[in-house]
N, C-alpha and C positions, 0 to 999 in steps of 0.2 A: 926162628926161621930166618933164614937169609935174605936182607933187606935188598940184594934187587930181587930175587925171586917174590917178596912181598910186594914190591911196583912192580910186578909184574903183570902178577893176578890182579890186583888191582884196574889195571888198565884193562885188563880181559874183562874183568864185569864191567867198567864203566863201557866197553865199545859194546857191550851188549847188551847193553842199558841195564844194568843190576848195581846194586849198591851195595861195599860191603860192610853191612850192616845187621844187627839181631832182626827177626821179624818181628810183628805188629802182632804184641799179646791180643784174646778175643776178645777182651775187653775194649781195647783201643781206639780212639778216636777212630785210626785210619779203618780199623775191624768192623767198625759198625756204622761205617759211611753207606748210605743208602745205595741201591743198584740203579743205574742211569744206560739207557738205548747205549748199544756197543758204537763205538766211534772207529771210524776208519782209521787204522794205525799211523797211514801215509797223510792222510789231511792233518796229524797233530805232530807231523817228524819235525826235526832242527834243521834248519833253514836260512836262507837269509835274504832279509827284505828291506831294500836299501843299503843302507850302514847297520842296521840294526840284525841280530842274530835271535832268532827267533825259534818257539815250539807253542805248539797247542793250535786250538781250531781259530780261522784266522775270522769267521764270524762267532766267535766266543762273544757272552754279554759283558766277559769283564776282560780288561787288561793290564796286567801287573808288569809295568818297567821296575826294572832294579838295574840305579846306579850302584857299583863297587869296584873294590879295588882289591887285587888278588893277595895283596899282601896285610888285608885289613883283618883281623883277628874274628872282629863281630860277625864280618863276611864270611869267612868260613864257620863260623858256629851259625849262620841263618842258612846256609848250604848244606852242612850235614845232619842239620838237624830240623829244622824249617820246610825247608826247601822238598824234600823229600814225599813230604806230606802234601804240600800243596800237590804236586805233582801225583799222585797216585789217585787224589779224592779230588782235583778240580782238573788240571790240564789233562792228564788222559780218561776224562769224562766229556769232554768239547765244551766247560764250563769257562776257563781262565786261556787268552792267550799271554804267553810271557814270554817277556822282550829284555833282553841282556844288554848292558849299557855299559860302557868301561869309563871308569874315575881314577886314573890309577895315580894312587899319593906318593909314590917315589919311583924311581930309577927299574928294579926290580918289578914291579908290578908293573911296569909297562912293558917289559921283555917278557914276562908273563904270558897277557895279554896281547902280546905279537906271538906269541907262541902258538896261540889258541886260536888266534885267528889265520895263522899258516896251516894249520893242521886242515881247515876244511870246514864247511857248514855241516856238512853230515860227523863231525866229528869232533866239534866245537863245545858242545855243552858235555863231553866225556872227560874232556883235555880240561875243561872248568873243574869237574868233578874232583878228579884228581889231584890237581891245583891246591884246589882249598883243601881236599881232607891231607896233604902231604906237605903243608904252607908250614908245619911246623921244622920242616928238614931240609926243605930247597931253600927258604928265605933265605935262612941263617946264613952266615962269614963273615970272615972278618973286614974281605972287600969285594971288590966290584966283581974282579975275577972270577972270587971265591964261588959267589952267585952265579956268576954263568953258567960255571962248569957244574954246579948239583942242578940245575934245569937241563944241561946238554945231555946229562946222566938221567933225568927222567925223558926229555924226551925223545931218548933212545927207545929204550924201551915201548913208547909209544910208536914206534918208527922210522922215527927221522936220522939220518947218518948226520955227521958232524959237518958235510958239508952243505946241507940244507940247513940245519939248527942255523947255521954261521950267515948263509945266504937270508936266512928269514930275520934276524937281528938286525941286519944291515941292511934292509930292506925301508928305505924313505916312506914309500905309499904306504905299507900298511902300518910305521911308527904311525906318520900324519892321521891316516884313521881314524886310529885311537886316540891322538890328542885333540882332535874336532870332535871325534865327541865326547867328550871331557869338557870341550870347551863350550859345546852346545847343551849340557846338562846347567853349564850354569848362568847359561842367560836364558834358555825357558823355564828351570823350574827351581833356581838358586840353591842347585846341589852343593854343598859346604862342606859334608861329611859323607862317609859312608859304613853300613848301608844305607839308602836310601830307596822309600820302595814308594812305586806312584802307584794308587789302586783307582782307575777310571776317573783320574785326574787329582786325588787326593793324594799328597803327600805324606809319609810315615817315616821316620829315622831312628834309627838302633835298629839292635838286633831283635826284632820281632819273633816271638814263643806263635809255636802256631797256635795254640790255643787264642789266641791275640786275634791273628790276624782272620782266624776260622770267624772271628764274631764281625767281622767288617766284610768276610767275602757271603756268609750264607744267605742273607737278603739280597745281598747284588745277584745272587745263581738262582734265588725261589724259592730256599730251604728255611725252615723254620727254627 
C-alpha cells in the first residue's frame, strides 16, 4: 500500500477513535473485562484542563499521569500496546482519568509535541496516536530539516497546510508549554526518564505490560 494513503487511514481511525490494530481474541484480558453502568461518552472525551491534556471521567477513583516523550521508543511500545487497553477496560468505563504530560528528550519530540498540541484538545490524544505508532518513519534523518519535513508530511495529512505546520513550530507559547511542563515533572515528581507513569500518586518507569499495571489498577477500581 502506499505509504501516504497508509497515514492516511491511519489518521481516519485515530480521529475516530479506532486503532489500527487486530481485535481482542475471546479469550483476552480486554474480552472478558467485566460489564460496568454505560458512561456518558462526552464526560470521558479529550479535553484540556489547565496545561494538562486530558480523557476519562474527571471524578474517576484513579488517576494515571504519563510523563513522555514522543520520540521515546518505550513510549510508543506503552501507547500501542498498553495503552490501548487501559483505555477500553478502565477509562471508557469512568474508572481511570488520564492525564498526558510531555517530557520531550530532544529537539524532535518537542516539535512533536507542539504539533499535538496545535492540533486541538479534541484532537490531541489522535495526533499522539499516530505519533507514536509512526515514531519509527517521522523521527528518523539525517538532520534537523530532515525531521521537520516527514512531520509537515504527516501532519498534512492530519490537516494542517504548510503554513500552519510552520506558524505552530514557531510558535513561543505553545514551545514554552511544553518545556514548563517538562520542567514541572521534574521538580514535583523527579521525572528522569520516560515513560513514566503516576497511578494515584505512585510512581512506575518503563515500559509497563498491561498485565503489570492491570494488578496495580484493579484494587484501586474494586475489582478482584
Amino acid at each position: 500500500m502506499n505509504r501516504n494513503i497508509w497515514f492516511f487511514l491511519v489518521f481516519l481511525l485515530a480521529l475516530a477513535g479506532l486503532s489500527p490494530v487486530v481485535a481482542q481474541a475471546p479469550g483476552s484480558p480486554a474480552a472478558q473485562a467485566p460489564s460496568q453502568a454505560s458512561v456518558d461518552p462526552k464526560a470521558i472525551a479529550p479535553r484540556q484542563e489547565g496545561d494538562d491534556m486530558v480523557m476519562g471521567l474527571a471524578t474517576a477513583p484513579i488517576t494515571i499521569i504519563e510523563y513522555a516523550s514522543l520520540t521515546c521508543p518505550h513510549c510508543a511500545n506503552f501507547h500501542t500496546n498498553t495503552f490501548p487497553q487501559i483505555k477500553e477496560q478502565y477509562i471508557e468505563k469512568g474508572l481511570v482519568k488520564f492525564v498526558y504530560r510531555d517530557f520531550p528528550l530532544d529537539r524532535a519530540a518537542l516539535w512533536a509535541s507542539q504539533l499535538a498540541r496545535c492540533a486541538g484538545p479534541d484532537r490531541y490524544f489522535s495526533f499522539l496516536d499516530v505519533l507514536f505508532r509512526q515514531q519509527g518513519t517521522w523521527a528518523r534523518g539525517n538532520d534537523a530539516g530532515q525531521i521537520q519535513d516527514n512531520l509537515k508530511r504527516l501532519a498534512r495529512l492530519g490537516g494542517f497546510t504548510d503554513a500552519t505546520f510552520d506558524t505552530c513550530l514557531k510558535d513561543k507559547g505553545v514551545e514554552t508549554a511544553v518545556l514548563e511542563q517538562s520542567l514541572k515533572g521534574e521538580r514535583e515528581f523527579k521525572i528522569s526518564s520516560t515513560p513514566t507513569i503516576i497511578i494515584n500518586g505512585q510512581k512506575h518507569t518503563g515500559s509497563i505490560a498491561f498485565e503489570d499495571i492491570d494488578k496495580v489498577l484493579k484494587p484501586l477500581a474494586g475489582r478482584s
